[in-house]
C-alpha positions as a Markdown table, in Angstrom:
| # | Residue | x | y | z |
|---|---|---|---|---|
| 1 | Unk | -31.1 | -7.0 | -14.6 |
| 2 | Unk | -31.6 | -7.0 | -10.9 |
| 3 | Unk | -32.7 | -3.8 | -9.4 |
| 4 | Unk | -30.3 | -1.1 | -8.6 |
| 5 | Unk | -29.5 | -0.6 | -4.4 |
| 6 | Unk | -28.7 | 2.8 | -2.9 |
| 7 | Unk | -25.2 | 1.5 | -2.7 |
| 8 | Unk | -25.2 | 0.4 | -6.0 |
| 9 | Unk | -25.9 | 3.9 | -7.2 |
| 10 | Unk | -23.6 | 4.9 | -5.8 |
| 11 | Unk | -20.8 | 2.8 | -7.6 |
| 12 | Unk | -22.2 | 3.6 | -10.6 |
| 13 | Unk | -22.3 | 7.5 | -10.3 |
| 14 | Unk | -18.1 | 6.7 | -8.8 |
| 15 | Unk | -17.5 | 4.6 | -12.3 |
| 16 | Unk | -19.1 | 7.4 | -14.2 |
| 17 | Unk | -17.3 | 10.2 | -12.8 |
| 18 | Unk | -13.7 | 8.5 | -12.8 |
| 19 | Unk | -13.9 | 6.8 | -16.4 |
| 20 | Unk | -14.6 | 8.1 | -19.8 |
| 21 | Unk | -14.3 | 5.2 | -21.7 |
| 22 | Unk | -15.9 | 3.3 | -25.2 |
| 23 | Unk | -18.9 | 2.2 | -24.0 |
| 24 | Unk | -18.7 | -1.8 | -24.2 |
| 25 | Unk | -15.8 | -1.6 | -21.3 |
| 26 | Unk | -17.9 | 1.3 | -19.6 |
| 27 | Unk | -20.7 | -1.4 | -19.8 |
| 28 | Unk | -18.0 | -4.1 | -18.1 |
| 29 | Unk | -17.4 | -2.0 | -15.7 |
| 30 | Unk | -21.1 | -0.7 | -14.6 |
| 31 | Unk | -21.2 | -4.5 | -14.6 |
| 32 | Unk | -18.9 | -5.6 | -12.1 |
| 33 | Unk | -20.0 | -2.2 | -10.2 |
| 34 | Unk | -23.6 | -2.9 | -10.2 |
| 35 | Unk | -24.6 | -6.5 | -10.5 |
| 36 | Unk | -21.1 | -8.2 | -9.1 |
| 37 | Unk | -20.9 | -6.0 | -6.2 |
| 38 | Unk | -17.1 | -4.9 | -6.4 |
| 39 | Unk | -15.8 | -2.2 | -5.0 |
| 40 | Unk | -14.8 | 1.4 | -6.4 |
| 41 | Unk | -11.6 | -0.1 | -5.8 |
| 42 | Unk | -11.5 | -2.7 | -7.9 |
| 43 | Unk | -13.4 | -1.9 | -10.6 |
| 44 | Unk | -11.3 | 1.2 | -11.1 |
| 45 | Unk | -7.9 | -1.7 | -11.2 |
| 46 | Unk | -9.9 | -3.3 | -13.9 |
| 47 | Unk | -10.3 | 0.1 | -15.6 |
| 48 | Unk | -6.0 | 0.2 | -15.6 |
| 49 | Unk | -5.5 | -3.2 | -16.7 |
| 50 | Unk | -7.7 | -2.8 | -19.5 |
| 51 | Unk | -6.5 | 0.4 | -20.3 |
| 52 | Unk | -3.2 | -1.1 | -20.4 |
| 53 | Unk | -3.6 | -3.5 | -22.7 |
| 54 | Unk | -5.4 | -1.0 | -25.3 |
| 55 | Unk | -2.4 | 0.8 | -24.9 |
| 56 | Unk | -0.1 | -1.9 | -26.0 |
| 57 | Unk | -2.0 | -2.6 | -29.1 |
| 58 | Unk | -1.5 | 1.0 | -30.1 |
| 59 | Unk | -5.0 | 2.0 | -28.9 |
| 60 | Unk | -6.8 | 4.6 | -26.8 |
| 61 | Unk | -8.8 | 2.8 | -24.9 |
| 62 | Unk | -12.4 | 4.3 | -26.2 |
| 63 | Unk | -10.6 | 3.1 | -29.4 |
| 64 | Unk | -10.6 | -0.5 | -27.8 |
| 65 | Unk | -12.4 | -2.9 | -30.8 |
| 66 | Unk | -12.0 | -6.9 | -29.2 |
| 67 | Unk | -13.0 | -8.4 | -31.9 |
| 68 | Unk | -9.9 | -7.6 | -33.4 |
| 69 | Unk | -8.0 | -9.1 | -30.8 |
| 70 | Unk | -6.0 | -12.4 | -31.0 |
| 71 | Unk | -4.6 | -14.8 | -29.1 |
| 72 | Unk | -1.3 | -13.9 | -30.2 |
| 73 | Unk | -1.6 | -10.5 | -29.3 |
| 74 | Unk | -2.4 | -11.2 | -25.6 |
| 75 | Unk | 0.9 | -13.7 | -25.6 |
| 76 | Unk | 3.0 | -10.8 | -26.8 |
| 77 | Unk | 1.2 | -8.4 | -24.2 |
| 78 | Unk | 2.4 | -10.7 | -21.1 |
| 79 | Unk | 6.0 | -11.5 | -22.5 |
| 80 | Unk | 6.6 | -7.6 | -22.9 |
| 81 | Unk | 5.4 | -7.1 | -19.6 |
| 82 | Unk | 7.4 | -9.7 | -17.8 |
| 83 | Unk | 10.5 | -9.0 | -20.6 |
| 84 | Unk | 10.7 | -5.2 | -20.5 |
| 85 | Unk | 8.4 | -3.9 | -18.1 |
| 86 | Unk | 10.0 | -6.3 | -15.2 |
| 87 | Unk | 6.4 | -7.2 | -13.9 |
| 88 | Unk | 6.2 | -9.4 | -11.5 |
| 89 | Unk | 4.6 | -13.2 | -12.7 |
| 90 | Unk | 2.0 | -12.1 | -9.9 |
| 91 | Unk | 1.5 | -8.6 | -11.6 |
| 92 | Unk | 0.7 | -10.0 | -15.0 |
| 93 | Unk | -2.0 | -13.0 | -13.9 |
| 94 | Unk | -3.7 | -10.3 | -12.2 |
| 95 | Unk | -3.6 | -8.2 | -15.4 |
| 96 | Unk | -4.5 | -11.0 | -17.5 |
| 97 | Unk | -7.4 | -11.8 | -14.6 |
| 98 | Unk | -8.8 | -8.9 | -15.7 |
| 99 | Unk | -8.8 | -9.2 | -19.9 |
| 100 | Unk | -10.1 | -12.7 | -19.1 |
| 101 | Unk | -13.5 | -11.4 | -17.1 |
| 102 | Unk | -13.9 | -9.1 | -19.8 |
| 103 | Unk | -14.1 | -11.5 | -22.4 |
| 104 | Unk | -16.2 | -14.0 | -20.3 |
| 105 | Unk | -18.6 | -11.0 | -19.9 |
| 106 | Unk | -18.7 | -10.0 | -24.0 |
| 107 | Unk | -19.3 | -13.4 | -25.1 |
| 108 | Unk | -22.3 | -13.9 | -22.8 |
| 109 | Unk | -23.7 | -11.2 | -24.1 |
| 110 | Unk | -22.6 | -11.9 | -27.4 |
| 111 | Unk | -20.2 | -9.2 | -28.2 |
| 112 | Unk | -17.7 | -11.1 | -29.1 |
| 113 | Unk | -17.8 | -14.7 | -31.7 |
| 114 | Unk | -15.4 | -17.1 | -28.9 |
| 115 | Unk | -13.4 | -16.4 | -26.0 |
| 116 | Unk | -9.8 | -15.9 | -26.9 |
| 117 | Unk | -8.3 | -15.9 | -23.4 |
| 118 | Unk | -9.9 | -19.1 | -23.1 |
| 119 | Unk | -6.6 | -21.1 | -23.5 |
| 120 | Unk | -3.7 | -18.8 | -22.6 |
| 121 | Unk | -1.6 | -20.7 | -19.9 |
| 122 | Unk | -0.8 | -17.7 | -17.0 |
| 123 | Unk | 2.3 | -17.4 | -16.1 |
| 124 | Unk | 2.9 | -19.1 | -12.5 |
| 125 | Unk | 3.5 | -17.2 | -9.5 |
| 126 | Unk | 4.6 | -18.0 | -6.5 |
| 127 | Unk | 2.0 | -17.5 | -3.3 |
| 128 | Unk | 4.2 | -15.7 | -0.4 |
| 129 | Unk | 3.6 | -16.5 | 2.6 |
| 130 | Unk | 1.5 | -14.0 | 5.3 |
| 131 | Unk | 3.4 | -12.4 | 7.6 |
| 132 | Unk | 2.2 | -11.7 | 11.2 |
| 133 | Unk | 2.7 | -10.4 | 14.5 |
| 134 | Unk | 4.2 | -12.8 | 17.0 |
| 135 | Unk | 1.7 | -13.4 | 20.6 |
| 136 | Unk | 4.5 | -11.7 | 22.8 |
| 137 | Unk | 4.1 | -8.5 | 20.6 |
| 138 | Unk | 0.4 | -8.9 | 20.4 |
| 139 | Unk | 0.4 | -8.8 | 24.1 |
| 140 | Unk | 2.7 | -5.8 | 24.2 |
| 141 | Unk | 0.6 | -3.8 | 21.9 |
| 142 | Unk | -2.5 | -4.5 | 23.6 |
| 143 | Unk | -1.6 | -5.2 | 27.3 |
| 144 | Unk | 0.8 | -2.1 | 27.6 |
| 145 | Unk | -1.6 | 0.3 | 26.3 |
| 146 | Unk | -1.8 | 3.3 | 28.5 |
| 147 | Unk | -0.8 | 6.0 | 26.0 |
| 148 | Unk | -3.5 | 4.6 | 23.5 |
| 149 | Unk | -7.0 | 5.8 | 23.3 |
| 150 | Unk | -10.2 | 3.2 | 24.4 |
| 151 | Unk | -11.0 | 3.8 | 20.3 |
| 152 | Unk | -7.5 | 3.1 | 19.1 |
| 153 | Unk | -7.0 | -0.1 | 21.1 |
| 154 | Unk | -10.1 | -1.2 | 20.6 |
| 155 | Unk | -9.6 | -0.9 | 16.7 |
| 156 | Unk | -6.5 | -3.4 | 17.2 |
| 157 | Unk | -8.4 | -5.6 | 19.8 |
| 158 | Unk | -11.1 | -5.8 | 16.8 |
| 159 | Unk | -8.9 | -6.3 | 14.4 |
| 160 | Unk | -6.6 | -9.2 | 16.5 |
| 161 | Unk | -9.9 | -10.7 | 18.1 |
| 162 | Unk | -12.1 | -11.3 | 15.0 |
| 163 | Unk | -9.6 | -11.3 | 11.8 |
| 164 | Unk | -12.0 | -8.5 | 9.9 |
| 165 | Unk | -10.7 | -6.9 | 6.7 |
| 166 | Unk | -9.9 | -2.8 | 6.9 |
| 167 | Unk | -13.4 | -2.3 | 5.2 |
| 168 | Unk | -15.1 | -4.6 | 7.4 |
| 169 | Unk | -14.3 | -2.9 | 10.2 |
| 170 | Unk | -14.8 | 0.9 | 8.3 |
| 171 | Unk | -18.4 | -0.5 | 7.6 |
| 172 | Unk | -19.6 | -1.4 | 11.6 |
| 173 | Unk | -22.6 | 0.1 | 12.7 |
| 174 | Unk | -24.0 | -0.4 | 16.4 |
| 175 | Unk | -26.3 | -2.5 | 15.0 |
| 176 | Unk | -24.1 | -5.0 | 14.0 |
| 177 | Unk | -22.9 | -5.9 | 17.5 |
| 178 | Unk | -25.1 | -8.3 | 19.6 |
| 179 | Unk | -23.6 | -7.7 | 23.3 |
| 180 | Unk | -25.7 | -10.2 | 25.0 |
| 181 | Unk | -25.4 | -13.3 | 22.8 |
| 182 | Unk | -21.4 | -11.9 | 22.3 |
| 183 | Unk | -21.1 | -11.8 | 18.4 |
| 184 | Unk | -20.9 | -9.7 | 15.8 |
| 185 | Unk | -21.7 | -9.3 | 12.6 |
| 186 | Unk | -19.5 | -8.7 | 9.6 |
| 187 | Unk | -20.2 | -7.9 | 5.9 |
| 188 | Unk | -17.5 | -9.1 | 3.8 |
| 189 | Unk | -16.9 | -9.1 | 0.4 |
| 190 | Unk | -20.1 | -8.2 | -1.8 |
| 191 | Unk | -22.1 | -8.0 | 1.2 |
| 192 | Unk | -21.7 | -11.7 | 1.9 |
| 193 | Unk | -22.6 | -11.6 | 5.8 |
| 194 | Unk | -20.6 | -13.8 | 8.9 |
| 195 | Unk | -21.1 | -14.1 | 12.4 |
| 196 | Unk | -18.1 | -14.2 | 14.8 |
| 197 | Unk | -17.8 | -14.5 | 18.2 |
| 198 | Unk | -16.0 | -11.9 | 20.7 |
| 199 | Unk | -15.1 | -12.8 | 24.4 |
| 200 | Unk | -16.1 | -10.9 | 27.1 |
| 201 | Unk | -12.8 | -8.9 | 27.7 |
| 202 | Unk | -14.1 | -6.9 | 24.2 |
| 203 | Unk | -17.3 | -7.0 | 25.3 |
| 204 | Unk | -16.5 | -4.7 | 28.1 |
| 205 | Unk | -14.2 | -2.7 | 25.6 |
| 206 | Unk | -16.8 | -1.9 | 23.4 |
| 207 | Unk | -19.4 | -1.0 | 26.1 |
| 208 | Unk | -16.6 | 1.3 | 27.4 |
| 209 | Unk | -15.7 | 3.2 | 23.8 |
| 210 | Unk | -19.6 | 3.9 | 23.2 |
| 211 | Unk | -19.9 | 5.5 | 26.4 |
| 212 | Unk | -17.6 | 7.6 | 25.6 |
| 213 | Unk | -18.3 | 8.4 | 22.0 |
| 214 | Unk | -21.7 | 9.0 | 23.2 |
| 215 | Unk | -20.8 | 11.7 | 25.7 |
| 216 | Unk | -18.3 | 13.3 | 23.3 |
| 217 | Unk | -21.1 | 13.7 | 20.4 |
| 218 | Unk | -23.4 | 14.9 | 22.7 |
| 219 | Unk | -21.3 | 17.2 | 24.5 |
| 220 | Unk | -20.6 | 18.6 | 20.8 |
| 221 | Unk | -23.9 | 18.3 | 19.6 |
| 222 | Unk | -22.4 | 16.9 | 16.6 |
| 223 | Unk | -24.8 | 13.8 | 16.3 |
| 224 | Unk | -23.4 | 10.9 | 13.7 |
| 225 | Unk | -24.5 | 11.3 | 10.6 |
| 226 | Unk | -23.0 | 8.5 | 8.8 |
| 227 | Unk | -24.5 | 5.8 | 11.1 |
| 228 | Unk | -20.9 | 4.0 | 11.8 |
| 229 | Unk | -20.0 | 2.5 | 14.5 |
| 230 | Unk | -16.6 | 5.0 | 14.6 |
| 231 | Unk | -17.2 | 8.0 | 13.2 |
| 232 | Unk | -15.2 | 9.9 | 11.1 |
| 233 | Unk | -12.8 | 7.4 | 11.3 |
| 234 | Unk | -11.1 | 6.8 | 7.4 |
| 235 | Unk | -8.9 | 3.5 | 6.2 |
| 236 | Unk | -5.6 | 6.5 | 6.7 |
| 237 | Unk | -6.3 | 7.2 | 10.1 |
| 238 | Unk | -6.6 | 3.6 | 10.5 |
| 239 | Unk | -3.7 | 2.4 | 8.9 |
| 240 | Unk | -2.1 | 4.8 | 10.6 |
| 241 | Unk | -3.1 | 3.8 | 14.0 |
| 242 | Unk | -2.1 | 0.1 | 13.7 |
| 243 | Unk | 1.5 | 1.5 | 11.6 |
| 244 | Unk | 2.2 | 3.4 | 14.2 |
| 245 | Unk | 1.4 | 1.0 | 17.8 |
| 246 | Unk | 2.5 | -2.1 | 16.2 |
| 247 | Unk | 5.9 | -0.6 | 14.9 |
| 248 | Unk | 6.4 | 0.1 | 18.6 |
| 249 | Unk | 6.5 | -3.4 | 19.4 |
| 250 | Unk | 7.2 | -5.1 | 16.5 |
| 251 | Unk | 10.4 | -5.4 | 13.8 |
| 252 | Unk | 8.2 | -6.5 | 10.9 |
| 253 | Unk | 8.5 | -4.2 | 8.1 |
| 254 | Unk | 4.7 | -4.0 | 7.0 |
| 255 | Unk | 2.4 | -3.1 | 9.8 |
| 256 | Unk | -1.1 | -3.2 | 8.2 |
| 257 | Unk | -4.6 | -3.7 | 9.2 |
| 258 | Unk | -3.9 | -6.7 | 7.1 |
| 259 | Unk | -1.1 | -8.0 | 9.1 |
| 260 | Unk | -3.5 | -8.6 | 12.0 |
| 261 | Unk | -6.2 | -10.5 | 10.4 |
| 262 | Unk | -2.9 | -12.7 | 9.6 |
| 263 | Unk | -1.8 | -12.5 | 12.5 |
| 264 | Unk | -5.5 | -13.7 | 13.7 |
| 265 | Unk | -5.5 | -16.4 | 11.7 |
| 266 | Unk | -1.6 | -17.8 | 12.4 |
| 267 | Unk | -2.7 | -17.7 | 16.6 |
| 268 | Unk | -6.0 | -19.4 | 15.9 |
| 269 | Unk | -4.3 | -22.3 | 13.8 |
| 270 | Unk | -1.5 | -22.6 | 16.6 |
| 271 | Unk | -3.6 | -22.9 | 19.7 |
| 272 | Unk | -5.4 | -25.7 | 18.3 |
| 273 | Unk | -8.3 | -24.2 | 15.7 |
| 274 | Unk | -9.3 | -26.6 | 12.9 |
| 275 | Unk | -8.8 | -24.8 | 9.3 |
| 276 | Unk | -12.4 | -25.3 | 8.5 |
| 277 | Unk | -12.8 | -22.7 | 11.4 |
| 278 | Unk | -11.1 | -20.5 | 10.4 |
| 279 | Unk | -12.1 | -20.4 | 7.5 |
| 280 | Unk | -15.4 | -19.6 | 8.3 |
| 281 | Unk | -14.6 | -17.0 | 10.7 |
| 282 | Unk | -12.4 | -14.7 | 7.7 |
| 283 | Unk | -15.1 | -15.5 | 5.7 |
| 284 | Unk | -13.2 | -17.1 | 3.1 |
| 285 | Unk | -15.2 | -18.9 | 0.1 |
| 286 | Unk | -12.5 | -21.4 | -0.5 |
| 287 | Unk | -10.3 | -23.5 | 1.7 |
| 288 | Unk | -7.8 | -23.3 | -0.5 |
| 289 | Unk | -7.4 | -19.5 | 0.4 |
| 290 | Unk | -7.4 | -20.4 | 4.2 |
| 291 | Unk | -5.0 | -23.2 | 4.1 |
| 292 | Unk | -2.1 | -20.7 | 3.4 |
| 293 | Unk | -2.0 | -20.6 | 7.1 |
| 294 | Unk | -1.2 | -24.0 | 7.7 |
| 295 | Unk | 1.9 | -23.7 | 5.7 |
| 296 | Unk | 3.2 | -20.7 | 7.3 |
| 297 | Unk | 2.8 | -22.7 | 10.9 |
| 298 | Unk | 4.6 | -25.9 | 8.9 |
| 299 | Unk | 7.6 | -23.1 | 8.4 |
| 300 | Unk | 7.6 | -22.2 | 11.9 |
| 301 | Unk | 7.4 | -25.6 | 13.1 |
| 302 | Unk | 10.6 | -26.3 | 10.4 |
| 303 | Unk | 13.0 | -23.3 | 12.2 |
| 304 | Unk | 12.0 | -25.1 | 15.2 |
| 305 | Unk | 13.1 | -28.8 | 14.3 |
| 306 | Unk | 16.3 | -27.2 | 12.5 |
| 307 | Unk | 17.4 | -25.3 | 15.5 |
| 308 | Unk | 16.4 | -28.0 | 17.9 |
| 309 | Unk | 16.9 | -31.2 | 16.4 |
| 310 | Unk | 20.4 | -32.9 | 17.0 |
| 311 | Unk | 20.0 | -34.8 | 13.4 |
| 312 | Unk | 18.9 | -32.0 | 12.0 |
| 313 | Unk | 21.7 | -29.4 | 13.3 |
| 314 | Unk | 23.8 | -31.5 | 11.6 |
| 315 | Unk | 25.2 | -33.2 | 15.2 |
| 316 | Unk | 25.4 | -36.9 | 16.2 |
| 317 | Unk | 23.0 | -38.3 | 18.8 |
């Protein structure tokens, strides 16, 4: 077993203090805390996905026992969910995600004779398709800024300019930002580092906002203490920044930190990026996960053709 990192710790100590559980699921999830790097987030989904299944076979889950767990049994968990709990297709391969890593885990270690998730068939879901913020409201957001703060905008410039994740972006320290060679570097998911490139318009943002964080924490004589590029700042108060600008300018109903990686993504593809790009720039391990894109630009390009095409409007040339 690989040895323990200060962050690491401190996943473990989260696990331990949220779940009291049977100790071969508490071992899962020190697992997938510890040695696969997930977050506190996640590990505490797996946590409720286990724990509902244990509650479906009539369980508590420090009760849970999976060797006496059959195939059959994990068949009748999904068809009650999707029957009479009215879960989503989506909401029960995620579930079922989660019984399935279990089991991989326990019969590497030997816990368990054979892998009985091994050959249940998920039920299909369909992918939907990102939304995002149009240029024209981009611009708007970022261009009619005035009653913003140099931190607030530069959060969305961040956000629109380099496609980071909410965490990625929670997680910056001054010494991930290279000024002179223009870049900056992200930590992704289980630390897996990327460089991307920023222009010199954010360049001269970010020069701007540390001046005057600087000033401010020294005027207070408040120094940073937890070494991050904006201090203080949580994932509310930024969710709440980008909710609250964007819906100013914009009639989409979600207005997420998420939204504008999308929306990052969707501009780079339509001015001309290739999808391998991009691809490296979200730091995505598969192309499979960045080629979404491509077919929410083939549906714009569709309301275009319908609209504009004689043939297609139903008209004679």
């Amino acid at each position: 077993m690989q040895k323990m990192t200060k962050s690491g710790k401190e996943k473990l100590a989260y696990v331990k203090k949220m779940l009291y559980l049977c100790s071969v699921i508490r071992h899962f999830l020190e697992h997938i805390a510890v040695e696969r790097k997930y977050s506190p987030r996640t590990v505490e989904a797996y946590h409720d996905d286990l724990r509902d299944f244990c509650r479906f076979m009539g369980w508590e889950i420090e009760d849970f026992n999976a060797e006496l767990v059959g195939e059959d049994d994990i068949k009748a968990w999904m068809l009650d969910m999707i029957e009479n709990l009215h879960q989503s297709p989506r909401s029960v391969k995620r579930k079922l995600s989660a019984l399935r890593s279990f089991y991989k885990w326990a019969l590497r270690l030997k816990k368990v004779p054979r892998d009985i998730t091994a050959r249940i068939i998920p039920p299909k879901a369909d992918k939907p398709l990102p939304v995002f913020f149009r240029e024209e409201e981009m611009s708007r957001a970022l261009n009619d800024a005035e009653d913003l703060s140099p931190r607030d905008e530069l959060i969305l410039s961040l956000l629109y300019q380099t496609g980071m994740r909410q965490a990625e972006l929670l997680g910056l320290t001054d010494a991930d930002f290279d000024l002179t060679q223009g870049q900056v570097r992200i930590f992704g998911k289980r630390r897996k580092e990327r460089i991307v490139p920023i222009g010199p318009g954010l360049i001269e943002q970010i020069k701007a906002y540390m001046e005057i964080r600087d000033t401010e924490i020294t005027n207070d004589q408040s120094p940073i203490t937890n070494g991050k590029f904006f201090p203080h700042l949580t994932k509310y108060t930024l969710y709440r920044i980008v909710r609250t600008r964007m819906g100013e300018v914009s009639t989409l109903k979600k207005h997420s930190p998420h939204v504008l990686r999308h929306t990052f993504a969707t501009t780079m593809l339509n001015n001309g990026a290739d999808i391998r790009t991009i691809q490296t720039l979200l730091g995505h391990a598969s192309l499979s996960t960045t080629q979404v894109y491509t077919h929410t630009t083939f549906e714009q390009i569709k309301q275009v053709y319908n609209a504009t095409h004689p043939r297609a409007k139903g008209q004679k040339e």
